[in-house]
mmCIF file of the C-alpha atoms, coordinates in Angstrom:
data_MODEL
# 
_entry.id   MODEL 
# 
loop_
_atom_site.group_PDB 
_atom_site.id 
_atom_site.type_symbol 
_atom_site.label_atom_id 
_atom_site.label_alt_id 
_atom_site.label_comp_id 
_atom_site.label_asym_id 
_atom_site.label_entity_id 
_atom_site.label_seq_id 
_atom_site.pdbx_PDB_ins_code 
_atom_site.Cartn_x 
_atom_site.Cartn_y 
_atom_site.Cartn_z 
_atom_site.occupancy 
_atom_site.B_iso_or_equiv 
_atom_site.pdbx_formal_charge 
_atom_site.auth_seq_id 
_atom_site.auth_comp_id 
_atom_site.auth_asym_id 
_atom_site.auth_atom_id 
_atom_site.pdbx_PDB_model_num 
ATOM 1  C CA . UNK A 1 1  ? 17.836 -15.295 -142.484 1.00 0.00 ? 1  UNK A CA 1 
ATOM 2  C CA . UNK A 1 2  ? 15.616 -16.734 -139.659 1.00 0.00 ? 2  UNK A CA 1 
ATOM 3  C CA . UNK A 1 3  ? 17.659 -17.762 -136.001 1.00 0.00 ? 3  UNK A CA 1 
ATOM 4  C CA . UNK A 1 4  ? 16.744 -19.244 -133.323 1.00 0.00 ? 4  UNK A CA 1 
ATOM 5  C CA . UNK A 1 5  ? 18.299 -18.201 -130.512 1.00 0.00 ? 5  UNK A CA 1 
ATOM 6  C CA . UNK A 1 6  ? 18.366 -19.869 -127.191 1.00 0.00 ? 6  UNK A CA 1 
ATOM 7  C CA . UNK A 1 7  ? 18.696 -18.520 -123.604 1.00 0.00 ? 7  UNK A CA 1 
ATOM 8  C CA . UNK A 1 8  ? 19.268 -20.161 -120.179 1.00 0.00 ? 8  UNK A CA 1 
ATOM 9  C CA . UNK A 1 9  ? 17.984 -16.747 -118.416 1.00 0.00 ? 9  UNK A CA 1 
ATOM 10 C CA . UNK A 1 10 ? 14.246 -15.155 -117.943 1.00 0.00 ? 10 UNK A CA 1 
ATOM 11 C CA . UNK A 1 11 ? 15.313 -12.704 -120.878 1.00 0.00 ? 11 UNK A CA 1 
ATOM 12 C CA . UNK A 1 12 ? 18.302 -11.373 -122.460 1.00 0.00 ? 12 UNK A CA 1 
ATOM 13 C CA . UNK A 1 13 ? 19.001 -7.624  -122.825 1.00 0.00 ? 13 UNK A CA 1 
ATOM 14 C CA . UNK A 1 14 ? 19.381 -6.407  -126.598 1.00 0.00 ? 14 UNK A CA 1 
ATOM 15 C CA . UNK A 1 15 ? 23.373 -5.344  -126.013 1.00 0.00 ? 15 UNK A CA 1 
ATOM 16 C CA . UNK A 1 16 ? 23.805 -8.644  -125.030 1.00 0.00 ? 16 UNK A CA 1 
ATOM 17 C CA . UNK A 1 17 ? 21.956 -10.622 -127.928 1.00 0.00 ? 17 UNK A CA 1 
ATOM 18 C CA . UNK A 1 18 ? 23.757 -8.256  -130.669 1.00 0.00 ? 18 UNK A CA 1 
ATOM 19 C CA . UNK A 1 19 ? 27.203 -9.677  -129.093 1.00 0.00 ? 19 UNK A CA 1 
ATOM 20 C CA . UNK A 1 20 ? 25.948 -12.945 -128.729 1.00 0.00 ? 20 UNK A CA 1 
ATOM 21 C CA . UNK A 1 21 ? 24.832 -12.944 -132.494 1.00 0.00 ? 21 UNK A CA 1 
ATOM 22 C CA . UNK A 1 22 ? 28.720 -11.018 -133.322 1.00 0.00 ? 22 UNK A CA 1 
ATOM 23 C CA . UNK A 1 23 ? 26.684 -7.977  -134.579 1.00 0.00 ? 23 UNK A CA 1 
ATOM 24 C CA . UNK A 1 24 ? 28.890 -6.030  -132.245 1.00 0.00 ? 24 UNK A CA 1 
ATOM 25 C CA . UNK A 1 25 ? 31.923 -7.330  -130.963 1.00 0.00 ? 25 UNK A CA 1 
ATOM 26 C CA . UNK A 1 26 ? 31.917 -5.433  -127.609 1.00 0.00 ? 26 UNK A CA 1 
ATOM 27 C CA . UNK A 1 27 ? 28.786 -4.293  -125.274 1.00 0.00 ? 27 UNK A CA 1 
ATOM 28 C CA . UNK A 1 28 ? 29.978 -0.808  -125.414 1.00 0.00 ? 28 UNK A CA 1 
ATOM 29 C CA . UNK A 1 29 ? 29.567 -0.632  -128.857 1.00 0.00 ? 29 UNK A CA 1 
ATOM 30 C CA . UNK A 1 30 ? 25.631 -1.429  -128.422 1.00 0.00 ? 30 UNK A CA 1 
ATOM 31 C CA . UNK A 1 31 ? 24.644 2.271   -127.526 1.00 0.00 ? 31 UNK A CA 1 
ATOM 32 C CA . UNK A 1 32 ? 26.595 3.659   -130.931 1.00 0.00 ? 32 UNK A CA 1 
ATOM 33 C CA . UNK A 1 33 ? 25.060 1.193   -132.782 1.00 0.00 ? 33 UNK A CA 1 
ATOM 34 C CA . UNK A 1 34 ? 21.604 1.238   -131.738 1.00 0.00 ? 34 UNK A CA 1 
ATOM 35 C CA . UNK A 1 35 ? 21.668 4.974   -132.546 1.00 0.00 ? 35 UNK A CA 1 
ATOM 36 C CA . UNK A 1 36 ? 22.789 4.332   -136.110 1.00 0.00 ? 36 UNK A CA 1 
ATOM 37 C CA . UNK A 1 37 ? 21.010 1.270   -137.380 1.00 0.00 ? 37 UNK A CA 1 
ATOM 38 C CA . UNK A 1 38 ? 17.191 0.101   -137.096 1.00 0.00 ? 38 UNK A CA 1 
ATOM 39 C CA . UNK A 1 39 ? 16.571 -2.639  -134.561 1.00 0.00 ? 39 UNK A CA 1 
ATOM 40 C CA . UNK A 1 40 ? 12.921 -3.930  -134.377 1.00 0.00 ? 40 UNK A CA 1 
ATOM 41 C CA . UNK A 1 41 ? 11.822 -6.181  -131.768 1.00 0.00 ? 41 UNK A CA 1 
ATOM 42 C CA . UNK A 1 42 ? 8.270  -7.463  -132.396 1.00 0.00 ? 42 UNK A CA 1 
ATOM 43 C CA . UNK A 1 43 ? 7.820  -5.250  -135.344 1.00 0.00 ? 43 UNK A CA 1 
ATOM 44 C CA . UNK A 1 44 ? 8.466  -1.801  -133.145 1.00 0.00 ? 44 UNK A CA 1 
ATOM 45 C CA . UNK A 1 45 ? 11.546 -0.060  -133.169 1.00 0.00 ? 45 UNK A CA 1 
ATOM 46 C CA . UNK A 1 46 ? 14.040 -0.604  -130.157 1.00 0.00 ? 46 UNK A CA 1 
ATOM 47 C CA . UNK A 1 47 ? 16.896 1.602   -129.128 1.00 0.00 ? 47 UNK A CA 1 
ATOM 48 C CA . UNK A 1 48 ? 17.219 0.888   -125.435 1.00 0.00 ? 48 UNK A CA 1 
ATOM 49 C CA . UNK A 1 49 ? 20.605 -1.542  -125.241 1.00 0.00 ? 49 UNK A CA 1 
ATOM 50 C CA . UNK A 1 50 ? 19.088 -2.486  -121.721 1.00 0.00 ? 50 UNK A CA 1 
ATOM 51 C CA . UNK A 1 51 ? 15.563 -3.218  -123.518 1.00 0.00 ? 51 UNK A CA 1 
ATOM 52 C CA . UNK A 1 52 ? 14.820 -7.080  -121.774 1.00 0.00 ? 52 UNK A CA 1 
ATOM 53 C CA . UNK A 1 53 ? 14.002 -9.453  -124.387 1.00 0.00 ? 53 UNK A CA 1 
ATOM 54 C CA . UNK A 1 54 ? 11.918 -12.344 -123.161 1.00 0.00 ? 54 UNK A CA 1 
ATOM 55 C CA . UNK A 1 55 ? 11.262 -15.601 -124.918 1.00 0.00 ? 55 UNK A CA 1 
ATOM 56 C CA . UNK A 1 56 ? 9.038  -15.851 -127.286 1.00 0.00 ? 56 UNK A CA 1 
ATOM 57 C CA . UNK A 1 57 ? 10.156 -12.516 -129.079 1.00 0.00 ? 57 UNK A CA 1 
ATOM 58 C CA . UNK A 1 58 ? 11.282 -11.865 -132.415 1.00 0.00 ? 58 UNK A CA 1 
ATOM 59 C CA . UNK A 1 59 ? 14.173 -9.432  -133.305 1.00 0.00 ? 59 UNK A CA 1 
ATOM 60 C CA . UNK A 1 60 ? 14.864 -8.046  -136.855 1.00 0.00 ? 60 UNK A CA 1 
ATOM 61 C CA . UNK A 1 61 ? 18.240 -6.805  -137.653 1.00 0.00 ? 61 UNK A CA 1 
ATOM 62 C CA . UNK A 1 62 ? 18.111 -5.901  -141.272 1.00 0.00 ? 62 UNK A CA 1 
ATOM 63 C CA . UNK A 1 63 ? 21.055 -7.145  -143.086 1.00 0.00 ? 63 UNK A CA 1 
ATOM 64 C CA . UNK A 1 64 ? 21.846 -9.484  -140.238 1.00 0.00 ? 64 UNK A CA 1 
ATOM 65 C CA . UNK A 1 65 ? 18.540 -11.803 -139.974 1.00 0.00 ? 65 UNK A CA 1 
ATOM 66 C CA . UNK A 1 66 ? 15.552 -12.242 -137.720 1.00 0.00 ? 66 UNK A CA 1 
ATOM 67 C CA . UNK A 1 67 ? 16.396 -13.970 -134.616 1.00 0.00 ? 67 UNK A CA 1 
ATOM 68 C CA . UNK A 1 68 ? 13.263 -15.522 -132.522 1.00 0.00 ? 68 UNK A CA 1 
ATOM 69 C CA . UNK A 1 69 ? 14.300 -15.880 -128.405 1.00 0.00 ? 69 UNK A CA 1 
ATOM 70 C CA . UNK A 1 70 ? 13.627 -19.320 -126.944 1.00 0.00 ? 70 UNK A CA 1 
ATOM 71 C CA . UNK A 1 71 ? 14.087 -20.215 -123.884 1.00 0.00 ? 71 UNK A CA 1 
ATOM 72 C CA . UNK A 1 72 ? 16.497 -23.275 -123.250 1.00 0.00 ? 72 UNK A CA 1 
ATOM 73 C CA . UNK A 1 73 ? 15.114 -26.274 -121.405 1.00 0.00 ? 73 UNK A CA 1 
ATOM 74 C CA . UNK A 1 74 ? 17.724 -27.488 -118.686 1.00 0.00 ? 74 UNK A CA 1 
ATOM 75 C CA . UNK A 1 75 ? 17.706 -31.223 -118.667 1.00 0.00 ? 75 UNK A CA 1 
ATOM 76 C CA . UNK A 1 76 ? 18.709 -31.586 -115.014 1.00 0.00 ? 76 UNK A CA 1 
ATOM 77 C CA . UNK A 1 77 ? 18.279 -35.286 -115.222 1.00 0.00 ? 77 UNK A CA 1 
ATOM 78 C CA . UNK A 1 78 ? 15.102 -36.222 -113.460 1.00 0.00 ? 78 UNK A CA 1 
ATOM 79 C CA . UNK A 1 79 ? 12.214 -38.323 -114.340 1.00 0.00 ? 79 UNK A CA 1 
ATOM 80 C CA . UNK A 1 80 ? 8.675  -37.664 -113.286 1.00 0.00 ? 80 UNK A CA 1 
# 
């Protein structure tokens, strides 16, 4: 399954993105997990929970879903 995920910061970190996409439900839980299962982040294996994520990437979690970062325009209201 393909997700879009969108952030309001330069990058996320990946123990933060598996909470936010309830792989884990805590961010202490991202070092166990990350040892047992296969994260890839543009096609390369990741274990790092601090690993920065910027927009633009794509993360694979087999059997949860690919999940592409976007970056999340802030309509602050003005007008050119």
């Amino acid at each position: 399954m393909k997700n879009i995920v969108y952030i309001d910061t330069d990058f996320i970190t990946l123990g933060k993105l598996l909470k936010h996409v309830n792989v884990i439900s805590s961010g202490g839980m991202a070092k166990w997990y990350l040892s047992e299962y296969t994260v890839l982040i543009d096609h390369e294996k990741e274990n790092r929970r601090g690993k920065k994520i910027y927009p633009g990437s794509m993360v694979e979690i087999p059997d949860e879903g690919v999940f592409f970062i976007q970056k999340q325009e802030s309509d602050n209201g003005s007008t050119p």
